[in-house]
C-alpha angles and dihedrals in degrees: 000000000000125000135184108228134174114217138189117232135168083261100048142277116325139195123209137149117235136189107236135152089241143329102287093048076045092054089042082055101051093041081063102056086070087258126119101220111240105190117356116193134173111261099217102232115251127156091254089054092044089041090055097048096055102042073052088057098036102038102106137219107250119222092238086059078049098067103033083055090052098049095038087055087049100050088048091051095045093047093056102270112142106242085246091050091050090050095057091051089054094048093055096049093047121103100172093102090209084051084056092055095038095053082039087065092039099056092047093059093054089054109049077055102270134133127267098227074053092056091040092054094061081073104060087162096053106033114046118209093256090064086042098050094039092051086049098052074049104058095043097050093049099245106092093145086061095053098041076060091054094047089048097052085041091054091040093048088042091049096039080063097050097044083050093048092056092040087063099040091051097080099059097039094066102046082053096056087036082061092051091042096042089037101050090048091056089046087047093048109011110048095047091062095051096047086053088053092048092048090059100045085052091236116180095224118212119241099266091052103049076050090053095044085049099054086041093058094046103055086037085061090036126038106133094051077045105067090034083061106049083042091054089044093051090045080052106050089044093048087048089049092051098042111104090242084071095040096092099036083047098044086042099054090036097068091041095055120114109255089347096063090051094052086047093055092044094050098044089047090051090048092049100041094043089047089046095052093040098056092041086053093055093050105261113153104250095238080054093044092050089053099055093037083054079067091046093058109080094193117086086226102056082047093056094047091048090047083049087057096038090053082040098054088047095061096041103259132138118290090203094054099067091059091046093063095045096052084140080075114023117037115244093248081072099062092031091056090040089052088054091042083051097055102034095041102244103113100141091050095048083053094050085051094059100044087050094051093043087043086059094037088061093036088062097041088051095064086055106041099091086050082058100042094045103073083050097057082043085061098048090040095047089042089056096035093048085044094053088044100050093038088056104036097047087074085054092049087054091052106050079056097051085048083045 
């Protein structure tokens, strides 16, 4: 059940809605939160009051609000400001209405005289590992705002990346749906009007092109099912791609592709070098840093090599060796560096140097990416459009001879 409650907090009086069985397990929920309810009342149940709750529930954290989180705590810490009273400030300033939870539970563990990594690790779905372990070493060695720093560049550097990647993937992706679209419309109109020509020419159609007139009446007598069914096609492709059963065959053809394959070892290499130093940095143990980077890697086999270290480290073996031996994911600067970091002690910093030469590397492959992508769309294009035209025209052909 919903219900619509005030509630007193250390920053004011807020109102909220919450799912609860009834009023009194509404009222137990809102205590902790660190909150004394104020008025509780029933939210009737309607579609808009149901709607907003979930998109409440399911709107996510970005990464950028991440790290502006991150650094704003930081500053605030550095400049004086208890941990409760920054968090205050940062409740006040927040509009993200799951951020405001988020900093309300948060605040209230501080205060009942909890940690703040403790508080952080409630939120699994927000707040990786990574962010949770590096708040802790914080914590423990005294300098939490530093390491808040640390987490915020990390996460700014991390999303900038992101945000670079798409941006280059954009392009094509939308020449690509402007074909379906533009495609399935021809075939729609177009192609109709030509088969009814043919018909009454009496025209005997090749192959390719009775293929083409049957697709084209069926999408003329069907659109709308039409466009469900290339939607649900696309929702299920994706789905498949994403289910633990394609993992392996995905993460496997990914870093084999041609350009692609290159950009996924460089920014894997990048992730796990820049996680590893960071949390060095901060003062994890590095049995305790491979394990957490092993979360950061999306691709199974990343996360097999970095297993591979971590049982490696435990039983007093090389941490360079195991990415020697795995040069068909990681490049062989990588062992060689982490060899030297090894001997001289600089590990961390070895580490640091890696991520931010991969990180340019990917940086530079991203702005020409689309000049790289572009002759290949002009393929694909070229191949369908020369396929429609020679499947339609052929019949015309037939018929000038026959005139002849």
């Amino acid at each position: 059940m919903l219900f619509a409650y005030k509630a007193k907090t250390k920053e004011g009086i807020i109102e909220d809605v919450i799912n609860a069985a009834d009023r009194f397990a509404a009222a137990r929920d809102i205590r902790g939160r660190g909150s004394i309810p104020l008025q509780i009342r029933e939210k009737k149940d309607n579609f808009l009051a149901t709607a907003f709750y979930f998109l409440n529930i399911f709107s996510k954290v970005k990464t950028s609000e991440l790290s502006i989180f991150t650094k704003n705590l930081s500053g605030m810490l550095s400049a004086g400001l208890s941990l409760s009273r920054a968090l205050s400030v940062l409740f006040k300033q927040t509009k993200n209405k799951t951020m405001r939870r988020i900093l309300l539970s948060l605040s209230a563990e501080v205060n009942a005289g909890g940690t703040l990594s403790g508080g952080l690790a409630k939120f699994p779905d927000v707040f990786s590992k990574l962010f949770v372990s590096m708040a802790r070493s914080g914590e423990e060695s005294g300098n939490l705002s530093a390491s808040l720093s640390e987490i915020g560049f990390n996460l700014e550097k991390a999303d900038a990346l992101s945000k670079k990647i798409r941006g280059a993937l954009v392009y094509p992706g939308v020449i690509l749906s402007a074909m379906v679209v533009i495609g399935v419309l021809m075939f729609a109109f177009v192609v109709p009007t030509l088969a009814s020509t043919f018909k009454e020419l009496g025209v005997t159609l090749p192959t390719s092109t009775r293929a083409i007139v049957w697709v084209g009446n069926f999408f003329s007598n069907n659109l709308v099912l039409t466009f469900v069914l290339l939607l649900a096609s696309a929702l299920g492709f994706y789905t498949l791609l994403r289910s633990s059963f394609m993992a392996k065959y995905v993460d496997f053809l990914i870093v084999r592709l041609p350009v692609i394959g290159n950009m996924a070892k460089e920014l894997n290499t990048a992730r796990t070098t820049r996680s590893l130093a960071s949390l060095l940095r901060s003062g994890v143990s590095i049995v305790r840093a491979v394990e957490i980077t092993e979360d950061v890697v999306q691709n199974i086999y990343y996360k097999k090599v970095l297993r591979e270290a971590q049982v490696a480290v435990e039983k007093g073996g090389s941490f360079a060796e195991v990415f020697e031996k795995n040069t068909h994911l990681y490049p062989i600067m990588m062992s060689e560096m982490i060899e030297v970091g090894e001997e001289t002690g600089k590990l961390s910093e070895m580490l640091l140097n890696i991520a931010v030469f991969y990180e340019n590397e990917i940086e530079n492959k991203t702005k020409n990416l689309s000049t790289i992508i572009e002759p290949v769309l002009m393929i694909i294009i070229g191949a369908g459009v020369g396929f429609f035209a020679i499947s339609m025209i052929s019949p015309l052909y037939s018929i000038l001879g026959e005139i002849n």
